[in-house]
N, C-alpha and C positions, 0 to 999 in steps of 0.2 A: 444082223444086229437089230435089237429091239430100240428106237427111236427112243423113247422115254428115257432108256438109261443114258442119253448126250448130256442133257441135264443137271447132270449131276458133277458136272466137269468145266462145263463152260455155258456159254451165250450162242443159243444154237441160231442159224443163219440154213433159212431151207428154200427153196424155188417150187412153184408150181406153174407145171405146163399141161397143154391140152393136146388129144388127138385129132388130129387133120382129120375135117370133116371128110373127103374122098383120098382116092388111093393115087390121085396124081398130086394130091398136096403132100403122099406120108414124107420126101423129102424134108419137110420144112423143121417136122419136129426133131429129127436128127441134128439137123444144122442150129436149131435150138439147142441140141443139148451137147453141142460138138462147143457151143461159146459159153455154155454155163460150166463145162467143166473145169475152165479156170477158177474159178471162181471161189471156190472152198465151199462149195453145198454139205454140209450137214446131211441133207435127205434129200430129194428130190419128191414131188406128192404129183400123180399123174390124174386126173378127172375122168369121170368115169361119159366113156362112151364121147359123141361129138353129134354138136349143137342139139341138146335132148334126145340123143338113139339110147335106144334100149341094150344094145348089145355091149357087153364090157369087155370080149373079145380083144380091141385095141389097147384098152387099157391096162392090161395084163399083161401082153405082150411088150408094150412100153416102158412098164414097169420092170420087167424082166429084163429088158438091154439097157435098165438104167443099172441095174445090179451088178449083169454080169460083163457086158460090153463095157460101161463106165467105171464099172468097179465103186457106183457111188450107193447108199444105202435109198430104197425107192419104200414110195405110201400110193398102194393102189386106193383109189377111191372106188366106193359102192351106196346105191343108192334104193332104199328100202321098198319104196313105192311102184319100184322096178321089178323085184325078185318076190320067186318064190320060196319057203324053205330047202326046199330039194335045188335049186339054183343055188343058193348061199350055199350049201355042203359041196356041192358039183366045184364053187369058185373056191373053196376052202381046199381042196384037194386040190384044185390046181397052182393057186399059191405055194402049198407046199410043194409039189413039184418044182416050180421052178425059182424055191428057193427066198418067195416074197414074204417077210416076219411084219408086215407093218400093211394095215387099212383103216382109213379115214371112214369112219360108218355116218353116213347122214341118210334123212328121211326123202329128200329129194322135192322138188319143185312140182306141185300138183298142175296137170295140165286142166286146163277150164273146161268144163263140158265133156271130161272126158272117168270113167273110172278106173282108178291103180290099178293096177292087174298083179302088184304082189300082194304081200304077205303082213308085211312090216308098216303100219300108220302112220309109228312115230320115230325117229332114231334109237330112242334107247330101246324098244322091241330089238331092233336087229345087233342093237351091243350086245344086248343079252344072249341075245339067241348065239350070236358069234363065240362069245365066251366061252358059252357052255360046252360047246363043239369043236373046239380050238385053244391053241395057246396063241395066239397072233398077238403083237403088239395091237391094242386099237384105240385109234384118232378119233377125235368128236368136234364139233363146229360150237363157235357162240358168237354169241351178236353184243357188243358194247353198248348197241341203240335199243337193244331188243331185235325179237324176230317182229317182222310186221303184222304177222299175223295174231302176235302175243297181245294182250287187253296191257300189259302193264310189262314193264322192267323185273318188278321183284317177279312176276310172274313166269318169263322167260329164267330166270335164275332159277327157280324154283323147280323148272324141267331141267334146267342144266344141273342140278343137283340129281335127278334119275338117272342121268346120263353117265355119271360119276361113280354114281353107287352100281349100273348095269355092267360095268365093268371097263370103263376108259382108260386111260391113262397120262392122258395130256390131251389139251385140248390147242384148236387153234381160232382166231376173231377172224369175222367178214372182217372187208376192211372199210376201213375209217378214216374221217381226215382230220378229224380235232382230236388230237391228241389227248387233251382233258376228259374225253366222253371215255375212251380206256381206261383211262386212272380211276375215275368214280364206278366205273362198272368193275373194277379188281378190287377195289376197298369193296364191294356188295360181296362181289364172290367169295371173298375171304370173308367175309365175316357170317356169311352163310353155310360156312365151313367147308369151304370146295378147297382143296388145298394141291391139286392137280398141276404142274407145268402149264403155261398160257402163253402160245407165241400171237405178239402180235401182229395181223395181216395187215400190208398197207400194198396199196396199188398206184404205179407211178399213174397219174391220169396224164396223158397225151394227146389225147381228142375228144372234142367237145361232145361229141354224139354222143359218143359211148358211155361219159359220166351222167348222161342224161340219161340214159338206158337203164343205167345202174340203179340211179335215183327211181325210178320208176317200178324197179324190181325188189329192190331191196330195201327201200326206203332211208337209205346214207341220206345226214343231213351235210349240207352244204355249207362251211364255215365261210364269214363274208371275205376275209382274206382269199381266199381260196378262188371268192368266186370273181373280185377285182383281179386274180389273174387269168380266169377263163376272159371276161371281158374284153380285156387289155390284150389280149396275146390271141384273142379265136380266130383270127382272118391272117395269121403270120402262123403255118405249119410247123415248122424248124423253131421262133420262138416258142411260141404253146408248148412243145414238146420238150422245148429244155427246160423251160418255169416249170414244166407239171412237174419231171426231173428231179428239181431243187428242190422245189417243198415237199417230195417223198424225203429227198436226203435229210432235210429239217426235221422231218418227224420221225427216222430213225434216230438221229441222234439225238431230238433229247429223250428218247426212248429210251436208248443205250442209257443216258445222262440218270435214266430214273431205276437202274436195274431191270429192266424186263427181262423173262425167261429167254426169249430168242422174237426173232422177226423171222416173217413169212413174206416172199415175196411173192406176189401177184404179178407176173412181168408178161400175160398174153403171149407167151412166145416169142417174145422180144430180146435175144444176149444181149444188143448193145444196148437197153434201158439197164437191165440186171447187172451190165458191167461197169455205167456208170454209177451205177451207186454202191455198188462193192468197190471201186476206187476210192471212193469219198469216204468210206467209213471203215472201210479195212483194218485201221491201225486202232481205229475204236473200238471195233467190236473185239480185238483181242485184247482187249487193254487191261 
């Protein structure tokens, strides 16, 4: 099933997991998705390759037992900067084999000092190109802050608009913790005329390192709420973990509260993050 068309029916609710960096962790992503399958996923969205490898081999593969093992509908991710066009037809055939309608197409994280070895610059290069070559459902990324490397907001819109027109069909946000910065970034899109499904991405943050990392990567701004709970709760593991918890739960629902297309979770491989906040919000996202 093509992802886009959930949309049209309800409030889609999707999980994203990653592939175990080696072959003695692959246990973990199963056990991952052995806790997410309660859960009523919509889609599952698998990341392409593990901690910046090139090979998308795993993610394919993941994808495929999220399909046919889980029986749940799976979004391979691919990453433009990676591949070459003869690799993107080679991955487009093996999708079709085994049966994957749905890829997240992004341009991918340039490494420093180093030159892209694919094809593709920007993301919508490889929408397009995927389109042309394929009927796949295909997924596109946006940033509510901007991308950091964009001079400006309208100016990130303004790519998100190529992305659109190359041939997407839903898009899904980085994630975010002011809920506000979504709202004014969907008032832009719309009235820029993107008129695409937008699930919002949120990530339970749980440990303090990692939000720094993020912040560092992505440039997420830091709401002061947010950050009087890192404060308060950094040197207590168990608390930290349940406040980051709650204020994901907080900003799904008033997310639900404002209509949004669907929510993305960001759960690191985490079911019992994933499960507690599909308890909390269960009866609201069907509502």
């Amino acid at each position: 099933m093509k992802t886009a068309e959930l949309f049209k029916k309800k409030t889609v609710l999707s999980y994203e997991v990653f592939p175990p960096k080696t072959t003695d962790d692959a246990h973990t992503i199963y056990e991952a998705l052995d806790g997410l399958q309660g859960l009523c996923p919509d889609f599952i969205s698998v990341t392409y390759g593990a901690g910046g490898g090139t090979n998308c081999a795993k993610t394919l593969d993941i994808a495929a037992a999220v399909k046919k093992q889980y029986k749940i509908e799976s979004v391979a991710h691919l990453r433009g900067l990676d591949l070459s066009r003869d690799e993107v037809l080679q991955i487009i055939g093996e999708l079709n084999e085994k049966g994957i309608e749905n890829v997240l197409a992004l341009r991918g994280d340039a490494v420093q000092d180093t030159v892209p070895a694919g094809d593709f610059k920007h993301a919508d290069e490889l929408i397009a190109y995927i389109r042309a070559h394929s009927d796949l459902n295909i997924l596109a990324a946006c940033y509510p802050e901007g991308h950091p490397e964009c001079k400006s907001l309208a100016q990130d819109i303004a790519y998100l608009k190529r992305k659109a027109d190359a041939g997407a069909s839903q898009l899904i946000t980085q994630f975010f913790l002011d809920n506000e910065d979504f709202y004014g970034f969907l008032e832009k899109v719309r009235a820029a005329g993107i008129t695409l499904p937008i699930q919002a991405g949120i990530m339970p943050v749980t440990n303090r390192k990692s939000i720094e990392r993020m912040v560092k990567m992505c440039g997420i701004k830091l709401p002061k709420k947010f950050m009087r709970i890192m404060d308060r709760y950094e040197h207590s593991p168990a608390a930290l973990r349940d406040a980051g918890i709650a204020y994901a739960i907080d900003q799904v629902i008033d997310l639900l509260a404002h209509d949004v297309d669907g929510i993305h979770l960001y759960i690191m491989n985490k079911p019992y993050t994933a499960k507690r906040i599909f308890e909390a919000v269960q009866n609201i996202i069907s509502a």
